[in-house]
KOLLOSE-660669 format. One record per residue: x negated, y, z of N, C-alpha, C, O in turn; residue in three letters; residue number from 1. Coordinates in steps of 0.05 Angstrom, whole numbers, plus 32768, in hexadecimal, padded with zeros to 4 digits. Last residue first. Layout:
<<X,Y,Z>,<X,Y,Z>,<X,Y,Z>,<X,Y,Z>,'Ala',NUM>
...
***
This chain:
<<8776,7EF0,7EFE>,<877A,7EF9,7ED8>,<875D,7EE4,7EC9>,<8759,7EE5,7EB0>,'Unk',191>
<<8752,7EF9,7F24>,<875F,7EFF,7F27>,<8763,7EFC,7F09>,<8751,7F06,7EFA>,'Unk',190>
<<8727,7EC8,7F60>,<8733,7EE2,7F43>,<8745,7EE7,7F37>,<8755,7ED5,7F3E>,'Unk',189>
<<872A,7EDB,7FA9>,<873A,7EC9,7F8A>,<8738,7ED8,7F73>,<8742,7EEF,7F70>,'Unk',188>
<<86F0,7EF4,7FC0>,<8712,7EF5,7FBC>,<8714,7EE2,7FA5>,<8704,7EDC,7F94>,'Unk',187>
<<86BE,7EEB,7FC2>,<86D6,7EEA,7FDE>,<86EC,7EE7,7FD6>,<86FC,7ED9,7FE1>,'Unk',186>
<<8692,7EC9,7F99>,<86A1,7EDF,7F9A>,<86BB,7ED9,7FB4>,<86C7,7EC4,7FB5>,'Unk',185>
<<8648,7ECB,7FA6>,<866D,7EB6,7FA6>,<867C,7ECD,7FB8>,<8679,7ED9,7FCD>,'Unk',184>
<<861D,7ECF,7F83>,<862A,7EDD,7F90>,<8643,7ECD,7F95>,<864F,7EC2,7F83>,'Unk',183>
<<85D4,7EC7,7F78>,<85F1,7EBE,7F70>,<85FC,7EBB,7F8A>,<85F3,7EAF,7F9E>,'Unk',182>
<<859C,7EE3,7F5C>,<85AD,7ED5,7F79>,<85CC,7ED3,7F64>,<85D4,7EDA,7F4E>,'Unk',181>
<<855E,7EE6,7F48>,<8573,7EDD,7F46>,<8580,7ED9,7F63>,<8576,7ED1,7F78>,'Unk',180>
<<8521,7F0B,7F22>,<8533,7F01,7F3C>,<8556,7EFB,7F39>,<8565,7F08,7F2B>,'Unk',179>
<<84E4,7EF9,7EFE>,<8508,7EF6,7F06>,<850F,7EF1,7F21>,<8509,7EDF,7F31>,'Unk',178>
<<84AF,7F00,7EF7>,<84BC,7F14,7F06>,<84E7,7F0E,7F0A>,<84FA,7F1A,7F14>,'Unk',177>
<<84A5,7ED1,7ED9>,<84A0,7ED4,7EF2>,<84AA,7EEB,7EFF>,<84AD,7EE7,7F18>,'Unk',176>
<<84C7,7EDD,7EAE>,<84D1,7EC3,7EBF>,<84BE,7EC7,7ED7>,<84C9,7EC0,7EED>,'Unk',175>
<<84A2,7EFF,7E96>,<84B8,7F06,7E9D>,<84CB,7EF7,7EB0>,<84DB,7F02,7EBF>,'Unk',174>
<<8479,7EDE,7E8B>,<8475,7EF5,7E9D>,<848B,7F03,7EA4>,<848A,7F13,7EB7>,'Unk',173>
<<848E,7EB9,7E64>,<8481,7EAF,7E79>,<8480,7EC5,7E93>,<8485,7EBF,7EAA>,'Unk',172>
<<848F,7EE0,7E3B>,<84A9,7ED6,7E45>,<84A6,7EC1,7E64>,<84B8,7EBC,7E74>,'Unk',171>
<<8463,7EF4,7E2E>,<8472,7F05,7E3E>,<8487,7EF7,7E44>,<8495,7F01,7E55>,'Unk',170>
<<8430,7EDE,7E1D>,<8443,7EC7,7E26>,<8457,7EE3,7E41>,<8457,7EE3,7E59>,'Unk',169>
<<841A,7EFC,7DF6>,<8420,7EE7,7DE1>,<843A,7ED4,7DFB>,<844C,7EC5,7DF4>,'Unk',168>
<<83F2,7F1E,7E18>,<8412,7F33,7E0C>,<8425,7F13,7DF9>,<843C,7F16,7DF1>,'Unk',167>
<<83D1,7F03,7E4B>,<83D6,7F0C,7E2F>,<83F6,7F17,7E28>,<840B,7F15,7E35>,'Unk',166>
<<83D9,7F17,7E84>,<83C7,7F04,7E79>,<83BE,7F02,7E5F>,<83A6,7F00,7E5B>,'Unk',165>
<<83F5,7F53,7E91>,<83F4,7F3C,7E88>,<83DC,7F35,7E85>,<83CA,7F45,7E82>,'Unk',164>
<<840B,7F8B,7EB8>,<83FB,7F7A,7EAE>,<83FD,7F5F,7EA3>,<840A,7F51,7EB2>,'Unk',163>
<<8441,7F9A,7EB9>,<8434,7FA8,7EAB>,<841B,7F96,7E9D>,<8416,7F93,7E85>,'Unk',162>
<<8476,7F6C,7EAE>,<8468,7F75,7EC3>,<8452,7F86,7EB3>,<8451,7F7F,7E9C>,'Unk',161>
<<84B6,7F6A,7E9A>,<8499,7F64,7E92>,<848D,7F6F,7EA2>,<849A,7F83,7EAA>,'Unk',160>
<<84F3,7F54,7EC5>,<84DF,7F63,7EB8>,<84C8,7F5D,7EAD>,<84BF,7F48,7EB6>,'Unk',159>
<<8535,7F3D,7ED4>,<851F,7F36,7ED5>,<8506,7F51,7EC0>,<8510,7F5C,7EAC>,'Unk',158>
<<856B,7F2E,7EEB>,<855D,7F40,7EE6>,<8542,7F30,7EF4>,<853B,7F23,7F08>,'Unk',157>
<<85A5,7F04,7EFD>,<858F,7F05,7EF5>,<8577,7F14,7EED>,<8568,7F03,7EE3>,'Unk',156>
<<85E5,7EED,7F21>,<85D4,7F05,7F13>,<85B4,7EFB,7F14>,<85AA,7EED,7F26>,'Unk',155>
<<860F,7EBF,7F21>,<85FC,7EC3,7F20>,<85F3,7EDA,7F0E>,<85F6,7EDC,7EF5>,'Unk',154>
<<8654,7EC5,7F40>,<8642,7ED3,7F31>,<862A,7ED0,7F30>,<8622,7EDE,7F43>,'Unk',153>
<<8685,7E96,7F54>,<8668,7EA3,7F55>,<8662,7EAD,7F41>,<8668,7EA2,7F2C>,'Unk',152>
<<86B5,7E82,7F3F>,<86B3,7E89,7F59>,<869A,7E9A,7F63>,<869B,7EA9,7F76>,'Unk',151>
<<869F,7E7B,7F03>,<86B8,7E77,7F0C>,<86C0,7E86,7F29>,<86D2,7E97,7F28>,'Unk',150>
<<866C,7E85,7EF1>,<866A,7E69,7EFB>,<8689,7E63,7F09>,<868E,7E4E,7F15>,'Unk',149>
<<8643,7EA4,7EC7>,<866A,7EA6,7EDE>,<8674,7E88,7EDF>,<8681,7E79,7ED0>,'Unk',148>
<<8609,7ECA,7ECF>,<861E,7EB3,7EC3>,<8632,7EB8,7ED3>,<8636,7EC8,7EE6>,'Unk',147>
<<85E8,7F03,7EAB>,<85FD,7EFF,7EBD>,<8606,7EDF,7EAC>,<8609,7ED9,7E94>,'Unk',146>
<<85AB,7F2B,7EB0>,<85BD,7F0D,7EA5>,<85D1,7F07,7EB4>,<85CD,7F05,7ECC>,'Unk',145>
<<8582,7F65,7E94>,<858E,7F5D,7E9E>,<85AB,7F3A,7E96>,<85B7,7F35,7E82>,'Unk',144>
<<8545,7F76,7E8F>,<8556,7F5D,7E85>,<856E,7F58,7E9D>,<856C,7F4B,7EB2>,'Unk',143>
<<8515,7FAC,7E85>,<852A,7F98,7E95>,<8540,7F85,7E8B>,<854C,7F8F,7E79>,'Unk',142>
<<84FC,7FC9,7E61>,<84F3,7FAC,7E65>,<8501,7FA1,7E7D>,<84F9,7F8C,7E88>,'Unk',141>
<<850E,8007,7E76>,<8515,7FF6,7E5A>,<850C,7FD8,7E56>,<8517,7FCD,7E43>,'Unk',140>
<<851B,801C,7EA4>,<850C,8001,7EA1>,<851E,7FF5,7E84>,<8530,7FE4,7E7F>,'Unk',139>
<<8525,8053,7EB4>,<84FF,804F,7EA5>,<8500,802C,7EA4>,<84EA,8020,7EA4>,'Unk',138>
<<8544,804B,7EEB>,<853D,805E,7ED2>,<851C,8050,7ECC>,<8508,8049,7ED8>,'Unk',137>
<<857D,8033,7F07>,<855F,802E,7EFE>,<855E,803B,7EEC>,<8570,803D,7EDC>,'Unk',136>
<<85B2,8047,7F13>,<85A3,8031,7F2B>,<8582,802C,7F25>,<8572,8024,7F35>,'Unk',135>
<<85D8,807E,7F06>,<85BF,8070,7EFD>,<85AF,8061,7F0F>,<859F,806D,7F1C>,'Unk',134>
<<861A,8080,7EFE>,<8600,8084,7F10>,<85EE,8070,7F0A>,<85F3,8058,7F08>,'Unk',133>
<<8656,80A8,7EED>,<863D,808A,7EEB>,<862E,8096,7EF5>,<862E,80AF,7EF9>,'Unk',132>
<<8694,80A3,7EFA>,<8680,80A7,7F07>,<8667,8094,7F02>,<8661,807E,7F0B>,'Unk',131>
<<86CB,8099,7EEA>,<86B4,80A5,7EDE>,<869D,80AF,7EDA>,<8692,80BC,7EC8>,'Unk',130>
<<86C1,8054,7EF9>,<86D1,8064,7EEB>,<86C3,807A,7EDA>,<86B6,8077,7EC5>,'Unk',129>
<<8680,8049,7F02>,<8695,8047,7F14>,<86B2,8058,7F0A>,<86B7,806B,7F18>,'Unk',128>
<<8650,8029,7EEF>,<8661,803B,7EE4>,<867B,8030,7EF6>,<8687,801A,7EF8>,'Unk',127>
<<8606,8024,7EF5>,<8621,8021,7EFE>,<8636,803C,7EF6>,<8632,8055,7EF6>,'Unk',126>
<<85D7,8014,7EC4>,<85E8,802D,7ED0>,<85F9,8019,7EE5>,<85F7,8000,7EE2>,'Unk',125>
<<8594,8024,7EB4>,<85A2,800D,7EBB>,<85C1,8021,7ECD>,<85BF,8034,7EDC>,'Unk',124>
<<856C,8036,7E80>,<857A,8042,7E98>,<858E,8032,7E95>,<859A,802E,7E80>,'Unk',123>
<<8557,803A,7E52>,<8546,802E,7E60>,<8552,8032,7E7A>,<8542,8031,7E8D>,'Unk',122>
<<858C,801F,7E25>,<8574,802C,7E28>,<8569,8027,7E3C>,<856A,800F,7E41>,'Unk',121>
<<85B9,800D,7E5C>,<85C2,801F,7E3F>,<859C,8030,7E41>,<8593,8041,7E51>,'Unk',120>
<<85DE,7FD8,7E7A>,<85C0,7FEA,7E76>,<85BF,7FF7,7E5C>,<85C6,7FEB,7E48>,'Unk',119>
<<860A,7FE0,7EAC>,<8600,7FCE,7E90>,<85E2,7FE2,7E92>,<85D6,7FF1,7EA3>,'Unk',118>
<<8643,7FCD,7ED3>,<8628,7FCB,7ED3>,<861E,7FCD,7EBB>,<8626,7FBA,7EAD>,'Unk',117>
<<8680,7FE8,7EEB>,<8673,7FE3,7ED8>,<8655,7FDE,7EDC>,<864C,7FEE,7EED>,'Unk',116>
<<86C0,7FE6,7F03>,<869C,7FEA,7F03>,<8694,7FDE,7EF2>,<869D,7FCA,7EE8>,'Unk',115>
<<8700,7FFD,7F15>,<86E8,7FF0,7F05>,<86D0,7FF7,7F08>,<86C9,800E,7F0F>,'Unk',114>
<<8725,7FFD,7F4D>,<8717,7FFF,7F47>,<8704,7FF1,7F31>,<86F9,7FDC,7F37>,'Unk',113>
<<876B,7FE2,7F56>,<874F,7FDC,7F51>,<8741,7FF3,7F42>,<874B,7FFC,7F2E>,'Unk',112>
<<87A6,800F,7F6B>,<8798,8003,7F51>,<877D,7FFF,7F5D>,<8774,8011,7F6B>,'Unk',111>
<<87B4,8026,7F97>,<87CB,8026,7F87>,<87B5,800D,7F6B>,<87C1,7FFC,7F5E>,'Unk',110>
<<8798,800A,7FD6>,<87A1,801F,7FC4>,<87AD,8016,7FAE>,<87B4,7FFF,7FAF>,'Unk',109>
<<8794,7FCE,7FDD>,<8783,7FEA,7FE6>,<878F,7FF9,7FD3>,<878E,7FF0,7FBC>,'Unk',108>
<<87AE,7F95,7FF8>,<87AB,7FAA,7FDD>,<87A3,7FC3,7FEA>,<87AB,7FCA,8000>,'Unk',107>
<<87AB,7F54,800C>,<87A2,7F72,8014>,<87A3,7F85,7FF9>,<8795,7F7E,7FE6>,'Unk',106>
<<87DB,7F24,800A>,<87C4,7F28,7FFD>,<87BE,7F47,8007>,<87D3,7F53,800B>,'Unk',105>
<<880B,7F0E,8014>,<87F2,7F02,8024>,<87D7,7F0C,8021>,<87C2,7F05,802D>,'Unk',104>
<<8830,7F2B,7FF5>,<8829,7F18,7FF2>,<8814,7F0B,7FFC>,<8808,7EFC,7FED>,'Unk',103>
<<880B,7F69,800A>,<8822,7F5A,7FFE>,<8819,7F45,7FF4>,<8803,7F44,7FEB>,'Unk',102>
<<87FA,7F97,8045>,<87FC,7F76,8039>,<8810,7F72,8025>,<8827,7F77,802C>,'Unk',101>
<<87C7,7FC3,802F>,<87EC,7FC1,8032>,<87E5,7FA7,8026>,<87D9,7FA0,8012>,'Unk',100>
<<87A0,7FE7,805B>,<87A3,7FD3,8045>,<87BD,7FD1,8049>,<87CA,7FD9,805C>,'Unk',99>
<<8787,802F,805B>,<8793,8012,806A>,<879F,800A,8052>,<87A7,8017,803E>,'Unk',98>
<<874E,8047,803A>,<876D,8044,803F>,<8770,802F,8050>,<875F,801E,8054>,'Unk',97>
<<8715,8079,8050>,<8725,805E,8051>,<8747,8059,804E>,<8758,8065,805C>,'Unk',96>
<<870E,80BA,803A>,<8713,80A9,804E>,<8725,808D,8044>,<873A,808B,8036>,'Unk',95>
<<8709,80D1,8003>,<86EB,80C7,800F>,<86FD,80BD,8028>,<86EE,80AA,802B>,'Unk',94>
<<8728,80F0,7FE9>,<8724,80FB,8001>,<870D,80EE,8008>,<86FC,80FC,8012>,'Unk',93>
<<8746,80C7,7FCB>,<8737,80CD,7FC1>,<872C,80E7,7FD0>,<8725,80F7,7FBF>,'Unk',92>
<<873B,8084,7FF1>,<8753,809A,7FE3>,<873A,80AF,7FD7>,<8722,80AA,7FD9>,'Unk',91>
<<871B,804A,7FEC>,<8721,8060,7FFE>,<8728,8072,7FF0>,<871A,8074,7FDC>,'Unk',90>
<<871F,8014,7FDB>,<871F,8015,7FF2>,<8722,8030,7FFC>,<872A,8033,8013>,'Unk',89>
<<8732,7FF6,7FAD>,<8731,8013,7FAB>,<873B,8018,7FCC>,<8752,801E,7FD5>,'Unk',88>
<<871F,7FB7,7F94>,<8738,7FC5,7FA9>,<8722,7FE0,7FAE>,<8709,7FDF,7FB1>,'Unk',87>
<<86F7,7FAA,7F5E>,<86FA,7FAA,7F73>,<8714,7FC0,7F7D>,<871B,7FD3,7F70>,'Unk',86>
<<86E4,7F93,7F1E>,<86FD,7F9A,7F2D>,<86F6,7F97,7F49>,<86EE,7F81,7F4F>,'Unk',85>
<<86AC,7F98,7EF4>,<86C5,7F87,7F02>,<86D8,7F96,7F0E>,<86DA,7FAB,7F03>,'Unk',84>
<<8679,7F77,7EBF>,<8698,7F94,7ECD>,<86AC,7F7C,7EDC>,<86B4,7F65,7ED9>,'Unk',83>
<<863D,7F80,7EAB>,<8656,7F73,7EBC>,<866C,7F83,7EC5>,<866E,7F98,7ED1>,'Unk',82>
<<8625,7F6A,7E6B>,<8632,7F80,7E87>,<8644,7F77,7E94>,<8656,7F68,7E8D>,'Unk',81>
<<860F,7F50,7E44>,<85F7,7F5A,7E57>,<8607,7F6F,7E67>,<85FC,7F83,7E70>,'Unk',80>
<<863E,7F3A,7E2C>,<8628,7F54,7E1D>,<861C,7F61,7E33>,<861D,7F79,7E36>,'Unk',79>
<<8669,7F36,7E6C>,<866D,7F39,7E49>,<864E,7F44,7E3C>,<8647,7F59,7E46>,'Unk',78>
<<868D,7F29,7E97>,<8667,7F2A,7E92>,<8666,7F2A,7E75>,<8660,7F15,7E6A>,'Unk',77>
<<86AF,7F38,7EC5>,<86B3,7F30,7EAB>,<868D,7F35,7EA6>,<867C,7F43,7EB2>,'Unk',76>
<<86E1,7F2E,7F00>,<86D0,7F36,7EF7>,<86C4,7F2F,7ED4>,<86D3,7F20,7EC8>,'Unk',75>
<<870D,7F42,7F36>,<870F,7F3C,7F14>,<86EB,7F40,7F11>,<86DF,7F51,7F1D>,'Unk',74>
<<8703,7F4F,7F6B>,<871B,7F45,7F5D>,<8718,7F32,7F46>,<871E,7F1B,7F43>,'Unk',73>
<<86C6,7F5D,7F89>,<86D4,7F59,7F6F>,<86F3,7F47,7F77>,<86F4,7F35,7F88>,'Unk',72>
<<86A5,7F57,7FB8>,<86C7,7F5E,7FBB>,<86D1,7F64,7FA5>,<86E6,7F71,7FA6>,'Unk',71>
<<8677,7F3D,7FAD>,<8684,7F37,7FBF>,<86A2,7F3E,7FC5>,<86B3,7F31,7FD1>,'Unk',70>
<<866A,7F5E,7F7F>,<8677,7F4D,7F7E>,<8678,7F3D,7F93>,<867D,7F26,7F8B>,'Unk',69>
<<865C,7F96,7F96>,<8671,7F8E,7F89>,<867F,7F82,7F86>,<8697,7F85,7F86>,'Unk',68>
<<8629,7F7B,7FB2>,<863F,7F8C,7FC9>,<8655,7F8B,7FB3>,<8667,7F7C,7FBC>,'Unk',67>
<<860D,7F69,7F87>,<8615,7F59,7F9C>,<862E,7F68,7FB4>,<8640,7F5E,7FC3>,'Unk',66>
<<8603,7F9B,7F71>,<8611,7F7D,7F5B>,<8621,7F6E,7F7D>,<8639,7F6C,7F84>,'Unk',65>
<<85E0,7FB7,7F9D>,<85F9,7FBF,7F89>,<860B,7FA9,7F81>,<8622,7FA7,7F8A>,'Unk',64>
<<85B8,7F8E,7F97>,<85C7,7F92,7FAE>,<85E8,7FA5,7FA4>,<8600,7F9E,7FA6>,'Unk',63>
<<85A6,7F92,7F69>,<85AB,7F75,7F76>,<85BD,7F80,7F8E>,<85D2,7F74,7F93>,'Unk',62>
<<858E,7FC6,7F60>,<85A5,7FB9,7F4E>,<85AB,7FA3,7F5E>,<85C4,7FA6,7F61>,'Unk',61>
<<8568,7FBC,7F93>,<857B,7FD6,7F91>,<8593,7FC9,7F75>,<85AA,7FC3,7F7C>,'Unk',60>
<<853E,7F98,7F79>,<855C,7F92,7F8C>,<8570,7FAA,7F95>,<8586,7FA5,7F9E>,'Unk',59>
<<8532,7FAA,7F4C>,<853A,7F92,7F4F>,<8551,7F91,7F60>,<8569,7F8D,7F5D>,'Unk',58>
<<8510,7FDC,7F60>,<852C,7FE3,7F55>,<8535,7FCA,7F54>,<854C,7FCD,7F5D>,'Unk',57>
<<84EB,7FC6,7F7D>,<8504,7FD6,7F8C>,<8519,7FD3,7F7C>,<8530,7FCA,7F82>,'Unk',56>
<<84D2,7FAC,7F4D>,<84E0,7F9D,7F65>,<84F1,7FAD,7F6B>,<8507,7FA9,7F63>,'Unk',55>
<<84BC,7FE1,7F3B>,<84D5,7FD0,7F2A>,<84E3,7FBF,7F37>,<84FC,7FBC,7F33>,'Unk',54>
<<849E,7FF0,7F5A>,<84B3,7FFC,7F55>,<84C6,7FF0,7F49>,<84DE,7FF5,7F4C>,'Unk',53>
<<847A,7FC5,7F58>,<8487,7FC1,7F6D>,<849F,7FD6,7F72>,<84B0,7FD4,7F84>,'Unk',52>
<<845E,7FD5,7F27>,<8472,7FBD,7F2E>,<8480,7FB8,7F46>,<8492,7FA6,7F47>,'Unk',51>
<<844F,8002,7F2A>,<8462,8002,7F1F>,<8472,7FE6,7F20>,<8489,7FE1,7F1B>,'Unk',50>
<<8423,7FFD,7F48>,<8438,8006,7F58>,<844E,8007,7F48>,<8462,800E,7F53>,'Unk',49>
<<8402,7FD5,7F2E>,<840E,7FC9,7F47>,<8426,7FDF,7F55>,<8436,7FD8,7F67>,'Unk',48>
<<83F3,7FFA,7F09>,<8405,7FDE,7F01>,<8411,7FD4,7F16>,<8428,7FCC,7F14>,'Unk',47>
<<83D4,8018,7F25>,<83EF,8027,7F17>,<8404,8012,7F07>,<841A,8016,7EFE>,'Unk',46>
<<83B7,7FF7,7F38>,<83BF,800B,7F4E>,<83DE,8015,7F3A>,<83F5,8018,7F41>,'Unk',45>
<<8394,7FEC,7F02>,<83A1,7FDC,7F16>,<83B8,7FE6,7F30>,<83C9,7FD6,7F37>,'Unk',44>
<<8388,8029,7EFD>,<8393,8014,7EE3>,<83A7,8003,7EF9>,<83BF,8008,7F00>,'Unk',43>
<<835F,802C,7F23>,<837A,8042,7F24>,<838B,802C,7F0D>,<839E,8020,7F18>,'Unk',42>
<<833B,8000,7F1F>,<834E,8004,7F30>,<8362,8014,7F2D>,<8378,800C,7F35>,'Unk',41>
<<832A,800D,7EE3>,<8334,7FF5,7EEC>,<833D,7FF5,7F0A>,<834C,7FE1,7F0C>,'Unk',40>
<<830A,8042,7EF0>,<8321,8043,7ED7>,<8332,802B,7EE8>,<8343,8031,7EF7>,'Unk',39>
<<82E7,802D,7F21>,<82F7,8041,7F21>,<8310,803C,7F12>,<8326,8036,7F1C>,'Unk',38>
<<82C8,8007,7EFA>,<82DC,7FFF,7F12>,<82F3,8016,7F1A>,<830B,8012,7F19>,'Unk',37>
<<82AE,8038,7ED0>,<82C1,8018,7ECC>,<82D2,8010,7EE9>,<82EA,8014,7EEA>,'Unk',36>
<<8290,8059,7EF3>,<82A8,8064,7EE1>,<82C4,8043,7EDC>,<82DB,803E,7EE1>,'Unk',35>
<<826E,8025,7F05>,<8281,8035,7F1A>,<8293,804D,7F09>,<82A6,8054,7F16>,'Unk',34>
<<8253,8017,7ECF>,<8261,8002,7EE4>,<8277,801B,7EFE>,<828F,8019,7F01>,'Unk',33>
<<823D,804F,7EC4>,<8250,8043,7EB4>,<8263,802B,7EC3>,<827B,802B,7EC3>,'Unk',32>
<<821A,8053,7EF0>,<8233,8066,7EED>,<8245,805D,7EDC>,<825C,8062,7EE1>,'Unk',31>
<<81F4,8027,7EED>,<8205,8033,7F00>,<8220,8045,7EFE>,<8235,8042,7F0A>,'Unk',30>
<<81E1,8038,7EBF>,<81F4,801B,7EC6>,<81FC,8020,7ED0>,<8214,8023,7ECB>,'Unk',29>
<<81CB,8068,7EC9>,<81DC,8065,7EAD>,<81F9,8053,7EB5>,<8212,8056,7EB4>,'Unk',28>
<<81A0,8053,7EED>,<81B6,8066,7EF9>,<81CF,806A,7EE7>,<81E5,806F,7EF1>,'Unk',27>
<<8186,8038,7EC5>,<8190,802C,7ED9>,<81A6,803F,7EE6>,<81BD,8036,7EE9>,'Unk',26>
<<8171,805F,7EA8>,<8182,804A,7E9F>,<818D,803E,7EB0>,<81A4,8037,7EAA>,'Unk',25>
<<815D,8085,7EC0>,<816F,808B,7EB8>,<8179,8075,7EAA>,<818E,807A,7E9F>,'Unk',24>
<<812D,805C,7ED7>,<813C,8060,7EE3>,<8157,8072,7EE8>,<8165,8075,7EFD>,'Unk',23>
<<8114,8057,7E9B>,<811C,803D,7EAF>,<812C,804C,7EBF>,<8142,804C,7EB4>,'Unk',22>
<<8101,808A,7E9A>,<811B,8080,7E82>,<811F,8065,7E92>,<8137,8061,7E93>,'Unk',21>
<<80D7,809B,7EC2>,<80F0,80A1,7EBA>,<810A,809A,7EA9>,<8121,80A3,7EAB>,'Unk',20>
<<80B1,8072,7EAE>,<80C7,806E,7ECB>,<80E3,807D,7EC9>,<80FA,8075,7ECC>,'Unk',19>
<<80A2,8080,7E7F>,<80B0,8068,7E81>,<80BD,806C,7E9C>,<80D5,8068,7E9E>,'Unk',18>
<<8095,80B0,7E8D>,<80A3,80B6,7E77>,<80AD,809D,7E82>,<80C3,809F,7E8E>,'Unk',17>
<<8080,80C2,7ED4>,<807B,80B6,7EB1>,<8091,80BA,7EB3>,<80A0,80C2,7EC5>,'Unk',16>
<<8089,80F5,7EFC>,<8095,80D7,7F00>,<8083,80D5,7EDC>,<807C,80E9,7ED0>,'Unk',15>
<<805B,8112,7F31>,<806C,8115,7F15>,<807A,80F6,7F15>,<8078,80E5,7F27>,'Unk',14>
<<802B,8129,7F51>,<8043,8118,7F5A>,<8060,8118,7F41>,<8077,811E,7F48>,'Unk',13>
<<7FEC,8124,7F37>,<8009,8133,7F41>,<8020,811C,7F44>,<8022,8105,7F3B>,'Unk',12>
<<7FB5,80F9,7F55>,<7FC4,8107,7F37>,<7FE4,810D,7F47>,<7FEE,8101,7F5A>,'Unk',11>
<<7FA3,80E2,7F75>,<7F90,80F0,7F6A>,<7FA1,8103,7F4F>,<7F9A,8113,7F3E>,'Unk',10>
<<7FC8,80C2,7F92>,<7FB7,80DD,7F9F>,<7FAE,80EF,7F85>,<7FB3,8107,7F84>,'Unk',9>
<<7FD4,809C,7F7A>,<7FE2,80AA,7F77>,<7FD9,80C0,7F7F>,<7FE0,80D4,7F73>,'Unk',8>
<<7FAC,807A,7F8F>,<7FAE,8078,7F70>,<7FB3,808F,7F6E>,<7FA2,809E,7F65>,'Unk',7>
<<7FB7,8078,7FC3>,<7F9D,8083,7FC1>,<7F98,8085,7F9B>,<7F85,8090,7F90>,'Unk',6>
<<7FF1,805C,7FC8>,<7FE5,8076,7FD2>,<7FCC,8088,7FC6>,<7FCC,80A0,7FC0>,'Unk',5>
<<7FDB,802A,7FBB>,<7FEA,803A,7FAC>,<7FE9,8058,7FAE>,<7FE2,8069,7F9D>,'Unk',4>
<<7FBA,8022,7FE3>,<7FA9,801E,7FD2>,<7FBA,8030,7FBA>,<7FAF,803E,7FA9>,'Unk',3>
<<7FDE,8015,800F>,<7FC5,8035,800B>,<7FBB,802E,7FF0>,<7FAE,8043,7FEA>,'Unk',2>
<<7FF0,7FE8,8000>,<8000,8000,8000>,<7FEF,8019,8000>,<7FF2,802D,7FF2>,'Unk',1>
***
């Protein structure tokens, strides 16, 4: 180690030409590897939060479908929508009606309520007469599936996830993001 020392004594403390380009290459790598992870986390970070946005919205529609068709009357699943009929539980004041028995059966007000579920573009609606409201915005890659098993409703929504493996097996990637429940409906149907 003195011996390096005693080389270096005799001449200025400068760097060469070669040291210098060795260790702007290396610092090069450096920065190129840590620009790269960087890009590839925020990337990752912005796949992972848009998928778990899309979950929410999953069950935010799921829970909607499911509070309906628990007190559907009538229901119909036509062309990726579901419409149904529920008792028109509260006047148009916003306070609750009392039920009037006829025939063993509870009637809320003068006429059922219709609803509507569908997806028009990238915005998934509920349509309550004339009241629509938007349950999901921005998921033009949502799928929505309805079966009618008679007494139950199976609902289905499912999505492409941002990231893939390859773009050749999206139908594989979409079956992994499906969620499903099926609903058994309370009341007798009706018509």
């Amino acid at each position: 180690m003195n011996t390096f020392f005693k080389l270096r004594s005799g001449r200025s403390a400068a760097w060469t030409l070669t040291e210098l380009m060795v260790s702007m290459a290396a610092s090069t790598i450096l920065c190129c590897g840590l620009v790269t992870g960087s890009i590839l986390l925020q990337k990752c970070f912005l796949a992972s939060r848009k998928h778990v946005i899309a979950q929410a919205e999953q069950m935010l529609l799921m829970d909607y479908m499911n509070l309906d068709l628990r007190r559907a009357l009538t229901v119909s699943t036509n062309f990726g929508k579901l419409t149904l009929t529920i008792p028109d539980y509260y006047d148009s004041t916003g306070n609750p009606r009392d039920p009037q028995i006829h025939n063993g059966t509870a009637v809320y007000g003068p006429s059922p309520k219709t609803i509507s579920y569908y997806q028009n573009g990238a915005t998934i609606y509920r349509s309550d007469g004339a009241t629509l409201l938007p349950l999901a915005t921005n998921v033009s890659d949502f799928q929505l599936a309805f079966q009618d098993f008679g007494q139950s409703i199976k609902v289905s929504i499912s999505f492409i996830p941002t990231f893939q493996f390859s773009t050749t097996g999206q139908a594989n990637a979409r079956n992994g993001t499906a969620t499903y429940t099926t609903t058994l409906l309370r009341n007798k149907r009706q018509g």
